[in-house]
C-alpha positions as CSV (number, residue, x, y, z in Angstrom):
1,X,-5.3,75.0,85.0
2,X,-7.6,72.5,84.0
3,X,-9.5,70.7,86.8
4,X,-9.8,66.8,86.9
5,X,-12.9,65.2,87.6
6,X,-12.4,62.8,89.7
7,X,-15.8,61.6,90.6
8,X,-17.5,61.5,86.9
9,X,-14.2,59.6,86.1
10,X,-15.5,57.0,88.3
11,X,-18.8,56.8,87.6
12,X,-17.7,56.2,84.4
13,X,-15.5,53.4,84.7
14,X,-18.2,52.1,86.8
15,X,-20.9,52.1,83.8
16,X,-18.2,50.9,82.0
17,X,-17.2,47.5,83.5
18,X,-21.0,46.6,84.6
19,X,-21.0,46.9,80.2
20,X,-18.1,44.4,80.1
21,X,-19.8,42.5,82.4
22,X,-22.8,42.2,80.7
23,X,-20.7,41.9,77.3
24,X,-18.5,38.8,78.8
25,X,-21.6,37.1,80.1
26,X,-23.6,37.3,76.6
27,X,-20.8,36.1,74.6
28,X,-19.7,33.5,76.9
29,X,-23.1,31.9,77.2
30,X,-23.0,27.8,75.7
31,X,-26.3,25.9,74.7
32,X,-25.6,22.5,75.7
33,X,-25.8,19.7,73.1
34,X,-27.4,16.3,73.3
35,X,-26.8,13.3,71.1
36,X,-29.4,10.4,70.4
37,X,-30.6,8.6,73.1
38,X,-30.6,4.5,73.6
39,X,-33.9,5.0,72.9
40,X,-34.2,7.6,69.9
41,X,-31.7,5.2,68.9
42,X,-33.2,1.8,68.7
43,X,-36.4,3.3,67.5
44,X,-34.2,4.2,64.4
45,X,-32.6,0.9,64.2
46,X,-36.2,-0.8,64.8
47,X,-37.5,1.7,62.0
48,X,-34.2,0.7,59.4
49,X,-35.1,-3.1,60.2
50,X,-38.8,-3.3,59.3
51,X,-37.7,-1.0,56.0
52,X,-35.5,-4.1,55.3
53,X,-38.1,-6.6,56.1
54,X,-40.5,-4.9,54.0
55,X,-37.6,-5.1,51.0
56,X,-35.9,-8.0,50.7
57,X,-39.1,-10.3,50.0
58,X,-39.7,-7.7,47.0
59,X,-35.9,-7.6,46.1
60,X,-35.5,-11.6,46.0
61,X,-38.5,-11.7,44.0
62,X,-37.0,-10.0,41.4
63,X,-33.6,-11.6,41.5
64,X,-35.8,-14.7,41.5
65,X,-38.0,-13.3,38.3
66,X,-34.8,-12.6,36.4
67,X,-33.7,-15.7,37.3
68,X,-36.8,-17.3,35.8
69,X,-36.4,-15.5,32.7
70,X,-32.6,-16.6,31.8
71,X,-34.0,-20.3,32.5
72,X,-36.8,-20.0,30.2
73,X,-34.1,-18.1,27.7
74,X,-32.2,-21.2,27.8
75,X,-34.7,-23.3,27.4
76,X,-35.8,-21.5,24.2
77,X,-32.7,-21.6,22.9
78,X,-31.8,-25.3,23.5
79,X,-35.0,-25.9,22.0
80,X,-33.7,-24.1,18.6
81,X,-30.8,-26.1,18.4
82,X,-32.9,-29.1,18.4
83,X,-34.7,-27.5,15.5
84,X,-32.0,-26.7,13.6
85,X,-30.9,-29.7,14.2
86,X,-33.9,-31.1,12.9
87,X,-33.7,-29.1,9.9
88,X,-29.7,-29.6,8.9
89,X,-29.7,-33.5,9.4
90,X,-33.7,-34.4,9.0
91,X,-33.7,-36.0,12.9
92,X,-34.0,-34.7,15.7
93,X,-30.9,-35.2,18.6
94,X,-30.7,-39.0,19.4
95,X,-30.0,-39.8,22.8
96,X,-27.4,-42.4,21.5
97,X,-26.6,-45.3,23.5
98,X,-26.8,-45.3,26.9
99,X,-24.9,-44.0,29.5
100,X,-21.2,-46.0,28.8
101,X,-21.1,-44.2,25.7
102,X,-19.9,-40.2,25.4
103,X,-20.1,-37.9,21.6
104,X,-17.8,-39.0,19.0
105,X,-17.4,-35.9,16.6
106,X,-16.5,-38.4,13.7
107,X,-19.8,-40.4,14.0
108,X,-22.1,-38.0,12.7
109,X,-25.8,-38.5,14.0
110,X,-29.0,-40.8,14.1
111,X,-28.0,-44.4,14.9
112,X,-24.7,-44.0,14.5
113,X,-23.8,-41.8,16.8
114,X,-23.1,-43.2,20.6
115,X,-23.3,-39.6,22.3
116,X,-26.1,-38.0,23.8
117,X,-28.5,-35.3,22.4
118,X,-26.6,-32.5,24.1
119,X,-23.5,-33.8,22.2
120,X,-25.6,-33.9,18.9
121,X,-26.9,-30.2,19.5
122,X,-23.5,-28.9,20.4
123,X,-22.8,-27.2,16.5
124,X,-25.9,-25.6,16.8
125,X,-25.6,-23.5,20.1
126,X,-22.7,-22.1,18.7
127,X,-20.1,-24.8,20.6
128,X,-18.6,-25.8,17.6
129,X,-15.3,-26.7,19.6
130,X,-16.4,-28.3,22.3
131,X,-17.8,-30.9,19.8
132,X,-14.4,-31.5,17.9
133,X,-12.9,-32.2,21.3
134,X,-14.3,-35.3,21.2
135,X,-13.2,-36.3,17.5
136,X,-10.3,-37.4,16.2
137,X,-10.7,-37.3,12.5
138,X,-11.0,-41.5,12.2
139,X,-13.9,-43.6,12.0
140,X,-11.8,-46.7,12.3
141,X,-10.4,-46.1,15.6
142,X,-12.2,-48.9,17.8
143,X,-12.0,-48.4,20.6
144,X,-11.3,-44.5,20.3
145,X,-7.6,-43.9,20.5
146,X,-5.3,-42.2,23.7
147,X,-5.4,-39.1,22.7
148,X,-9.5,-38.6,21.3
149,X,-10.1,-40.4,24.8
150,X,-8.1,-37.8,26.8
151,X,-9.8,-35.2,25.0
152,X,-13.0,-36.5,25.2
153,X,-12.2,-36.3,29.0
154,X,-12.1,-32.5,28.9
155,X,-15.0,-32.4,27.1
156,X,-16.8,-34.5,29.8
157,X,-15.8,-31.5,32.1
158,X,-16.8,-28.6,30.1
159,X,-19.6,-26.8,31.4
160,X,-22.0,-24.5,29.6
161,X,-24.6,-21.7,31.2
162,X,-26.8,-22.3,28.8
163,X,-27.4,-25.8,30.5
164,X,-27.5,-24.8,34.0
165,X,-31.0,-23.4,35.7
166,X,-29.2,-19.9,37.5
167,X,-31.6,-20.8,40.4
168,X,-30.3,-23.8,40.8
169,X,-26.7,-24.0,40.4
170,X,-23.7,-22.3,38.2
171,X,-21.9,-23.6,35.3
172,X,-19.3,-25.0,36.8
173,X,-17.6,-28.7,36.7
174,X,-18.6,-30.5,39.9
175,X,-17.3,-33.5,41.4
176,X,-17.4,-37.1,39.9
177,X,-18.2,-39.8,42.2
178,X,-18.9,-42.3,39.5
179,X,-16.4,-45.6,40.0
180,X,-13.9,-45.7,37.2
181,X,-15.5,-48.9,36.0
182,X,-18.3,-46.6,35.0
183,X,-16.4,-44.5,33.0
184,X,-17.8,-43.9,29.1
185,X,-15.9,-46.9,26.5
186,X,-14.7,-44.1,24.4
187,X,-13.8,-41.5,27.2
188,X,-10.9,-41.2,30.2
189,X,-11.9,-41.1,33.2
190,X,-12.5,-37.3,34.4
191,X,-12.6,-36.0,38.1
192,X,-15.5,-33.9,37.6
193,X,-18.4,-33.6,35.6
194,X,-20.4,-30.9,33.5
195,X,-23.9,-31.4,34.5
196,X,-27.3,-30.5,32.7
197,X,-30.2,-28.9,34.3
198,X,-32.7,-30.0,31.7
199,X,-33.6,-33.1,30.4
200,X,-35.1,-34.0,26.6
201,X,-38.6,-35.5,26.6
202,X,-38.7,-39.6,25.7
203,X,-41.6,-40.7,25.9
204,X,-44.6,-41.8,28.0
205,X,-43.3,-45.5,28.3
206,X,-39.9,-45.5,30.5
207,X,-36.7,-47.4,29.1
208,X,-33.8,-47.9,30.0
209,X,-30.4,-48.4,28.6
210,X,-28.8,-50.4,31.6
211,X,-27.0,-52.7,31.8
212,X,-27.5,-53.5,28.2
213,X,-25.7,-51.6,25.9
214,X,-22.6,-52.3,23.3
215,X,-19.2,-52.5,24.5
216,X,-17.7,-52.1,21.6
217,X,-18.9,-49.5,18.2
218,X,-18.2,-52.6,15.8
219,X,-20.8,-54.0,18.1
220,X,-23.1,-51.5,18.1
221,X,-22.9,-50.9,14.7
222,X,-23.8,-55.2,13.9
223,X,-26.9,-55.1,12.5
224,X,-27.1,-58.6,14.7
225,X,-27.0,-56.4,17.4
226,X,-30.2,-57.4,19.8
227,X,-31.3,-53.5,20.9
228,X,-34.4,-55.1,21.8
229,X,-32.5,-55.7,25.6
230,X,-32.8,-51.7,26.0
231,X,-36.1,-52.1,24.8
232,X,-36.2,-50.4,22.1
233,X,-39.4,-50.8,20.4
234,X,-41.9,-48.8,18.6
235,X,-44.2,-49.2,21.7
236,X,-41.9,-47.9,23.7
237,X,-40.6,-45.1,21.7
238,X,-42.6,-42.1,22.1
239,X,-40.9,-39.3,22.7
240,X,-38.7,-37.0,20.6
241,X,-35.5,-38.7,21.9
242,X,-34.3,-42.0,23.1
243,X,-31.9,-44.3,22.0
244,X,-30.5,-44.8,18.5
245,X,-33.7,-42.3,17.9
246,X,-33.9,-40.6,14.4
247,X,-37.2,-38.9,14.6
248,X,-38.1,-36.7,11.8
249,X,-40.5,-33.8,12.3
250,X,-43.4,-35.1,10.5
251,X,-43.3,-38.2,13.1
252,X,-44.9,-36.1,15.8
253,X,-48.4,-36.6,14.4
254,X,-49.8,-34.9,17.4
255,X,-48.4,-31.9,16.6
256,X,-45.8,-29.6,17.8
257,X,-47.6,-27.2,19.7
258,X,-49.1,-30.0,22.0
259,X,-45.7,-32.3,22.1
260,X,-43.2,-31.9,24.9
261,X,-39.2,-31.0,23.4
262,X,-36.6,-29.9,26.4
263,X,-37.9,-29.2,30.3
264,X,-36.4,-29.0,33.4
265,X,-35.4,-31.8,35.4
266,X,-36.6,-32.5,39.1
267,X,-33.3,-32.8,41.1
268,X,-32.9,-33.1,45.0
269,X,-31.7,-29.4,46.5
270,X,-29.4,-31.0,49.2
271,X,-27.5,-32.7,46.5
272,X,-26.9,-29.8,43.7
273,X,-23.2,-29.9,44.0
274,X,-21.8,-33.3,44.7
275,X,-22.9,-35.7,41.8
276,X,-24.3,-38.3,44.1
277,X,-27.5,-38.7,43.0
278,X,-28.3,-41.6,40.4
279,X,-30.4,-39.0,38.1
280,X,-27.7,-36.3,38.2
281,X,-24.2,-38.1,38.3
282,X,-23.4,-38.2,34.3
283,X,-21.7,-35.8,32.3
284,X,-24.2,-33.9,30.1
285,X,-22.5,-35.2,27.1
286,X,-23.0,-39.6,27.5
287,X,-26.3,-41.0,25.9
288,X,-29.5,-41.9,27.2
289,X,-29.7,-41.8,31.3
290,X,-32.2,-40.4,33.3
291,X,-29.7,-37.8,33.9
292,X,-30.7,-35.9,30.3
293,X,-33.6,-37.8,29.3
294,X,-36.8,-37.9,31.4
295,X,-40.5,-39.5,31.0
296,X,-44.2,-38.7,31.4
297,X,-45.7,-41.8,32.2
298,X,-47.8,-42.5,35.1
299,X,-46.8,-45.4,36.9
300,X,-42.7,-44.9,37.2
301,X,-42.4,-40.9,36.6
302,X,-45.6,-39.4,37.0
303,X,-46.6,-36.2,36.9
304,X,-43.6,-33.2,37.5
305,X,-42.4,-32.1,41.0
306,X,-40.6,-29.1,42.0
307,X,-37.5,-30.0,44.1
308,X,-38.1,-31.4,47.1
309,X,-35.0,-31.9,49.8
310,X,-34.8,-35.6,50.1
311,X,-36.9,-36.2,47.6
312,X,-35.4,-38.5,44.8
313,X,-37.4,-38.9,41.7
314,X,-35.2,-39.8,38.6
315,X,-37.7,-40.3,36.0
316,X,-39.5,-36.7,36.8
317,X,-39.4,-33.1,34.9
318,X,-39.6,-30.2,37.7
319,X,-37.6,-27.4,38.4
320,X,-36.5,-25.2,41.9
321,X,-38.9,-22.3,40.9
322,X,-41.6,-22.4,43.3
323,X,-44.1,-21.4,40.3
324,X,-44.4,-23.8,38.1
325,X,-41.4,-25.5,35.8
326,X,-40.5,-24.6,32.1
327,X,-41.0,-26.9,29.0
328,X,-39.8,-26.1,25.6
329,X,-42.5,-27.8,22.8
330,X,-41.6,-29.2,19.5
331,X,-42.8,-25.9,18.0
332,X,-40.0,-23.9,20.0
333,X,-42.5,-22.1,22.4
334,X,-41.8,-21.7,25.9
335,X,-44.3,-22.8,28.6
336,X,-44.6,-22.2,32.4
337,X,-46.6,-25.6,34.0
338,X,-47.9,-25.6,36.7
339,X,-47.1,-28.7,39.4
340,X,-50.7,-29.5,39.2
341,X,-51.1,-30.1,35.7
342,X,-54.1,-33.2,35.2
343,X,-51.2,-36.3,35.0
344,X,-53.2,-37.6,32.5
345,X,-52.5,-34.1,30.0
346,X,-48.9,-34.5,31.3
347,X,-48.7,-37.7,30.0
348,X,-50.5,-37.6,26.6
349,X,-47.6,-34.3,26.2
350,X,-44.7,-36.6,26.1
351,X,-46.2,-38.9,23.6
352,X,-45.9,-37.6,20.0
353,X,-48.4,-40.2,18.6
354,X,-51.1,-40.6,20.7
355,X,-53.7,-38.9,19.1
356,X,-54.5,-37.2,21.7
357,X,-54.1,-33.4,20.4
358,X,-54.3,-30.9,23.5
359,X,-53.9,-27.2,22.9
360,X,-52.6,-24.3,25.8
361,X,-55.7,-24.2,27.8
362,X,-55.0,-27.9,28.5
363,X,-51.7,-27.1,30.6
């Protein structure tokens, strides 16, 4: 018979559940967890923010530098269609006849040819069709017929980016608050406009083609036609573009590395977009108005301006970089000028007879 041992039985059972005791307690034991405090908290927001401060100056500086180099890539490029247009026709770009007056694509250039200098350089930025909207195929047609008028009209309101400053505004066609009565002779009347950002150097001696200009192109064609009103003269005319302009390379007898070509325009910042400004309210593509064409002399323009809100300066270059303003030279080159150039070097720039012959250290 075997014997049961009834007290090591219970000892045993004893030992046994103070070990699942000890087992249950070890395994059910639970670190508590903690999340961020408020204040471990806004030391990391307060940490993110002063990262961003110490950014975003450096990151709009270089949206602003790339900026800077597409306007000065326009520039160049403008400035090579005014060579080549130079070289194909032996002028440079008129600035045709005033502001009634938009391209005609059957006019051909020089004298002749009542559109602007933008119009005139059109074929040679690669915008072949965008000039032959405003032709018709007739020479006769006086005034221009219905339907070159019309398309004229879309032409008025076809923007290009390689006009527009990307620090300024976009290529895009912006309102037209001109009156009707203002409207081009040759052109419908469009409800928005294609605006330029740069303007083409004429001279040191501000003219002006209002209110005197013809009405008619049998009229402006007359021989007897008195152009003296828009004083037109040879002391007047010293700049690479003006009206009923055909100036040939070898006219610029103080060279082209010292002679202003295309810069940027001074322009009022509050008024980019609406068109109500009297030096930026024309389509791109009429002739001489302040709106493409600007001056260096001292007395009416002066000497360049970066945009100034409230400012209104029509007969200034400038620009809305804060480092100086870009100016394409007769020889193609690219400059950056500063605000503070001597007036009197700004001036003898926009006259290509002078004799005043300046070189890069001058500006």
């Amino acid at each position: 018979m075997i014997g049961y041992n009834c007290v090591g039985h219970s000892e045993s059972l004893r030992v046994r559940g103070r070990n699942n005791v000890h087992t249950q307690r070890k395994y059910s034991f639970r670190r508590p967890l903690h999340g961020f405090t408020l204040v471990e908290l806004l030391v990391v927001i307060t940490i993110i923010g002063i990262l961003i401060a110490l950014l975003l100056p450096a990151v709009q500086a270089a949206r602003e530098a790339a900026r800077q180099v597409q306007c000065t890539n326009n520039l160049k490029q403008i400035a090579l269609g005014c060579l080549q247009h130079e070289e194909r026709t032996g002028m440079f770009p008129s600035s045709g006849w005033g502001y009634k007056w938009t391209g005609d694509a059957d006019r051909g250039v020089g004298r002749r040819q009542p559109g602007g200098w933008i119009f005139q350089i059109l074929p040679y930025i690669e915008q072949e069709a965008v000039y032959q909207l405003a032709g018709d195929g007739s020479l006769s047609d006086d005034p221009a017929s219905p339907a070159q008028r019309a398309s004229a009209a879309i032409m008025q309101m076809t923007p290009l980016a390689l006009m527009n400053c990307p620090t300024r505004r976009r290529p895009l066609v912006y309102p037209n608050p001109i009156a009707a009565q203002y409207r081009p002779f040759n052109c419908n009347h469009p409800p928005g406009h294609a605006y330029s950002d740069y303007a083409i150097n004429s001279g040191d001696a501000e003219v002006s083609s209002y209110p005197w200009c013809p009405t008619t192109l049998a009229q402006g064609d007359s021989p007897s036609y008195n152009w003296n009103q828009t004083q037109c003269r040879v002391e007047y005319s010293t700049g690479v573009s003006f009206v009923r302009s055909e100036i040939k390379m070898a006219d610029i007898s103080d060279g082209t590395s010292c002679t202003y070509l295309v810069g940027e325009k001074n322009l009022n910042p509050d008024h980019y977009e609406d068109g109500t400004p009297g030096n930026d309210n024309s389509a791109m593509y009429v002739g001489q108005d302040v709106d493409m064409n600007r001056w260096t002399d001292l007395v009416i323009a002066g000497p360049p301006l970066q945009d100034t809100p409230g400012g209104y300066y029509p007969w200034k270059f400038g620009s809305a970089h804060s480092n100086g303003w870009g100016m394409a030279l007769c020889d193609g080159s690219v400059q950056r000028i500063s605000y503070t150039i001597d007036p009197e070097v700004h001036r003898c720039l926009g006259n290509r007879m002078d004799g005043f012959v300046l070189d890069g250290k001058d500006f």
